[in-house]
Each structure stands twice: as structure tokens, then as C-alpha cells.
C-alpha positions, 0 to 999 in steps of 0.5 A: 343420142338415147339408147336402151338394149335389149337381149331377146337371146344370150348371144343377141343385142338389139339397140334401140337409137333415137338421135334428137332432131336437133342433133340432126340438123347440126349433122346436116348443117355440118356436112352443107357447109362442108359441101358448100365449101368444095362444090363448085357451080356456075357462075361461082367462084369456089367455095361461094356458091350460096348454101342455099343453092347447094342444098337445092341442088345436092341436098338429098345426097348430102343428107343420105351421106349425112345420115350414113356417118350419124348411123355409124358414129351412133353405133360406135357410142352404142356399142361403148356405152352398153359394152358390147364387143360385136363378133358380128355385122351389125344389122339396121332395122327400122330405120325412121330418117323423116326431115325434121323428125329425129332419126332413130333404128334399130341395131341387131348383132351378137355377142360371145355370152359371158360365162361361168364355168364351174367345178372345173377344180372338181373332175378328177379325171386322171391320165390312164396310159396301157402298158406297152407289151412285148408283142408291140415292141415285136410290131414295131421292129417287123416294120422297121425290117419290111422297110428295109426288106430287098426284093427278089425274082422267084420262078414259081408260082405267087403266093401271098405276101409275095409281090406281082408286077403287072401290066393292064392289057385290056380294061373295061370299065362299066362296059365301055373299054377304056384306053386312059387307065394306066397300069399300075406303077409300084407292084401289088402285094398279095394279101394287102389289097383292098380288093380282094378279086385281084388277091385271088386273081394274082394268087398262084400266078407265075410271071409270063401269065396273063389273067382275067379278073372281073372286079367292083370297085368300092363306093369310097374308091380314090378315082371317084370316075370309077367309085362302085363301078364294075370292071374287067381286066385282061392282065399280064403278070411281069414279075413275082417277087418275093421280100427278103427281110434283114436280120437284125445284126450290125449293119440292121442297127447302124442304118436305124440309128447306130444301136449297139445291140438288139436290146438298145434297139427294143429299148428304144422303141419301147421308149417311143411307144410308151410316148404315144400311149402317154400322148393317147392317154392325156388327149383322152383324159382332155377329152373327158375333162372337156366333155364333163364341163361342156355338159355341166356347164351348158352355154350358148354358141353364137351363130356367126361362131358357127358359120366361120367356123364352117367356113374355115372348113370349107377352106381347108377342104379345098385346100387338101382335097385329092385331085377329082376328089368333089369337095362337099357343097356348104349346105353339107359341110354345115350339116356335117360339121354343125357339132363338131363347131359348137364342141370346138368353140364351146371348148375355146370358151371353156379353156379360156375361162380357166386359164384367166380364172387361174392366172395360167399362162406361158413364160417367157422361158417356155415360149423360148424353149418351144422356139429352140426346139423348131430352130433345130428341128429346121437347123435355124439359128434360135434368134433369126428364127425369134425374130421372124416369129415375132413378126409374123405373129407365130410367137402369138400363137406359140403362146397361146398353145402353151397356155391352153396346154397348161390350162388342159393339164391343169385339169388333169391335175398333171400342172398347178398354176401356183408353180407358175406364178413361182416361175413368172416371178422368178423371170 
């Protein structure tokens, strides 16, 4: 077999293959023999009918079948002998098969490019994290009291920040009555709806009142029935209630975490948001350190990249989307998510690269510590849940999430690979 490679593009191979006719013929002799062997015909015991005859009769699959293995035994040499790690089908073009000629065709598919990231080392992008203020703090702890606030029937009139309670006793959608939109189940709170004529509808309303509101939906509303739509409701008011926030005293503290006081409780919660905000603040300095190397370090993405990876999205749109919500069709899932793909891939690509340039990787010791830290999350014992990660291949993906992270702090200059060969060392 000869072959000569080509690369019209830095993702492209294409593999020109000729197989000598001799070569052929022993191919096609091979599979006669083979045949000759397992065919039986009249008049013959098995494995005696004459070659000659089996060829008269089945030659022209017998070679189609022969030419299939050569094709592809040919491919698979190819591929070692120009060191091609296909990401793709191959494609067989210009295939010549005459008998008694020698075969020949051309193999197309891609390849990842090789590339050279550079200055990496260089960025000097830094974590920058906001200082929490006491007004967030503030933010917080009002939360935490909505959520365990209580809720009292008032006997006046509603006003915002209060809760109603109603029931739906006409409803006409785009002109035509409706009978199948059911009342609402969890009570409106004035002041926080997205559609404000019910706002100021069921403002200064008492419980036992009924009120017409003429309303449009919105363009991107949940029910996409009724998305942009015009409605009007006859509706009744049931209850007006208003919400008792807790104090932040004894029984407040016991029942969000067992505080002794107010200032351990703001303690805390300055703690959790200065993590977030450091969180926040890395993932931005990723981000940047990324989009800095993307940009100097430009390299093309294989399409096959980029179709799978627009395939993994239309899975997992599927696999999320909200009941009667459409899922966008594959041409507008290509077009929305095209770049998105090549930033996803280009950034694999460019991680990698780093991460083996600079020998970064997870221990073992690290690996185990993230296995710990699930085992109690779930309450699992640390070696039953080792084991089925070993053997569902989680423990893969554990470590190669912790090699990334590494090689992303890395770049933000808050890890050095040299500690690293210390510790593998150590182990």
C-alpha cells in the first residue's frame, strides 16, 4: 500500500491510497478460498465445490465484500502511518476498484490541530473580589426573615407588600372564554408581579370584592398558549393578608442555625457572601485569562467539534425544557449556540495545553478529599462511594475537573505547578 497526506486545512487530512493489483488479487484469492470453503453447491460435497465455480457464481459479492476489509484495513494503516487520531467518520472519495487494476481512493476526515499556546505565564490577571458591605449583610438577613415570616387575615383594604388570595370566575383569552385556566394556587403578592395590571387591580381591594382586570401577557410568558396574548378576568378576592416578619431573637437564631446571637448570625453571613464574591471574582479572572490567550493564540475548531457540541445542547434542552415549552429546532440551535461552541472547545484546548506543558494534575490525596467531601454531603460511607466512582468512571471526571481548576488557578497566578510535583512526590 502507498499513501501520501495532505492538509488543504489545519482541522483537514485527506489520504491518498493506491493498493497494488497484486495485492489485491491475494485479497481476493484469500476471501475465494474462504468462500470455497463454507459455500455449498449442488452436487458438492462442502467445502469442495471448485473455486472456479464459486467465483462464477458469488464472485461479485465476494469482491464487493473483499474490497470493504481491504478499504479498511488500509484506513487503519493510514491512519498509523501518518499519525492521524481521526475526531471524525471517514469520508471515501474517488474510489477506482477496475479488476485487474490496483485500487485506489481518497480518505478525507479531521483532526484536533496541534497547538502552541503562548505567554500564558505572562497574563498577569489578578482575582479582584468587592468588599461585602453591611447593607448586603442587611439583604440577607431580610430574607432569611421573609422566609420564615407568618401570614395574617387583615380586614381592610390591600396595599402593597400585602398578600391576595383570589379566584379566577371568568376568564377570556384573545376573545374566546376560556373554562381550563385554573385559579391561581399560592397567593399574589402585591408589588412583585410581572404584570402589573394585576398590581394595580388588587391594590386597595378587600377580601369579598370581585374586580375586572384587562391584562397582555408578555411575549416570553411561561404558558407560551398565552404568551403576548390579551386577557380579561372577572375575578373574586378570597383573603388579604398581611406578612409578619420574626424578630431576630432566640427561637429566630435556633431554627437558622443555633446562633448565640445576632452578631454570630451577621458573622456568618458575611462569611458566605465574601465566598460568593470570591467565587464571582475568580470565575472573572478565568474568564479573562481565557479570552486573553483565545485571542492571542488563534487556532481553528474542527467542525465535527462543533456539531457535537451542538448536539449535547439539543439534548440538554430536551432534557430540561418546561412542559409545552418548544425546544428550538437544530438550525436555531446552531446558529445560537455556534460561538458559544468554539469559546467551549477552543477553552478545553487551550487548558489542556497548559495543564500537560506544565505537568499539572490531581493527586491522589486531592481526588480523595473531593470523594470525602460527596460521601458526606450524601451521608455514604467514603470507601463504598470510592469504589462506585471508580466504576462508573466519576473518579475520571473528578480528576480532571480538579486538573483544570488547578491549571485555571494557575494562570491567575493563586497555584504553582512546582508545589504540586512536591506533593506527588511526597505520595
Amino acid at each position: 500500500m502507498k499513501s501520501t497526506i495532505s492538509q488543504p486545512q489545519s482541522w483537514k487530512r485527506v489520504i491518498e491510497v493506491e493498493i497494488p493489483h497484486e495485492d489485491v488479487e491475494t485479497a481476493f484469492k484469500s476471501k475465494l478460498t474462504k468462500y470455497s470453503r463454507d459455500i455449498k453447491l449442488p452436487g458438492f460435497r462442502p467445502g469442495k465445490a471448485p473455486s472456479h465455480l464459486v467465483k462464477s457464481k458469488y464472485g461479485p459479492a465476494i469482491r464487493a465484500e473483499m474490497l470493504e476489509d481491504l478499504i479498511q484495513q488500509s484506513l487503519e494503516n493510514a491512519y498509523k502511518e501518518h499519525n492521524i487520531v481521526p475526531i471524525a467518520r471517514p469520508r471515501i472519495n474517488e474510489l477506482k476498484a477496475d479488476e485487474g487494476m490496483p485500487v485506489s481512493f481518497k480518505i478525507e476526515t479531521e483532526v484536533d490541530p496541534e497547538i502552541i499556546v503562548k505567554g500564558y505565564d505572562k497574563l498577569k490577571i489578578k482575582v479582584s473580589a468587592a468588599k461585602i458591605k453591611a447593607a448586603q449583610i442587611d439583604e440577607v438577613l431580610d430574607d432569611l426573615r421573609a422566609r420564615m415570616a407568618t401570614y395574617a387575615d387583615v380586614d381592610r383594604a390591600s396595599k402593597k407588600g400585602d398578600f391576595v388570595t383570589l379566584e379566577y370566575q371568568k376568564v377570556v383569552i384573545d376573545g374566546q372564554e376560556r373554562a381550563d385556566v385554573s385559579s391561581p394556587k399560592y397567593p399574589i403578592e402585591i408589588g412583585a408581579s410581572k404584570i402589573k395590571e394585576f398590581d394595580r387591580e388588587l391594590s386597595d381591594r378587600k377580601a369579598g370584592e370581585s374586580a375586572e382586570i384587562s391584562i397582555k401577557f408578555p411575549r416570553d410568558y411561561a404558558d407560551t398558549d398565552i404568551a403576548g396574548k390579551g386577557g380579561q378576568f372577572t375575578i373574586k378576592i378570597v383573603k388579604v393578608q398581611e406578612r409578619i416578619l420574626p424578630e431576630v431573637n432566640e427561637e429566630f437564631l435556633k431554627k437558622v442555625g443555633e446562633f448565640k446571637d445576632e452578631a454570630a448570625l451577621r458573622e456568618q453571613i458575611g462569611k458566605d457572601l465574601e465566598g460568593r464574591e470570591l467565587e464571582r471574582a475568580k470565575n472573572e479572572a478565568y474568564n479573562k485569562a481565557i479570552d486573553s490567550l483565545i485571542k492571542s493564540n488563534p487556532f481553528e475548531v474542527p467542525p465535527t467539534r462543533i456539531e457535537h457540541y451542538i448536539d449535547y445542547v439539543m439534548e440538554e434542552t430536551k432534557r430540561y425544557a418546561r412542559p409545552n415549552e418548544p425546544a428550538p429546532t437544530r438550525e436555531q440551535a446552531a446558529e445560537r449556540y455556534r460561538e458559544t461552541a468554539v469559546r467551549v472547545i477552543k477553552r478545553f484546548r487551550i487548558i489542556d495545553f497548559i495543564a500537560k506543558a506544565e505537568k499539572i494534575k490531581a493527586t491522589q490525596a486531592e481526588v480523595d478529599a473531593q470523594i470525602r467531601k460527596l460521601a458526606d454531603t450524601y451521608h455514604q460511607p467514603f470507601d463504598q462511594l470510592k469504589e462506585t466512582f471508580r466504576q462508573n468512571g466519576t473518579v475520571n471526571r473528578i480528576r480532571e475537573d480538579l486538573r483544570e481548576q488547578k491549571t485555571l488557578d494557575f494562570l491567575i497566578g493563586e497555584y504553582t505547578p512546582a508545589a504540586a510535583g512536591e506533593a506527588d512526590a511526597a505520595e
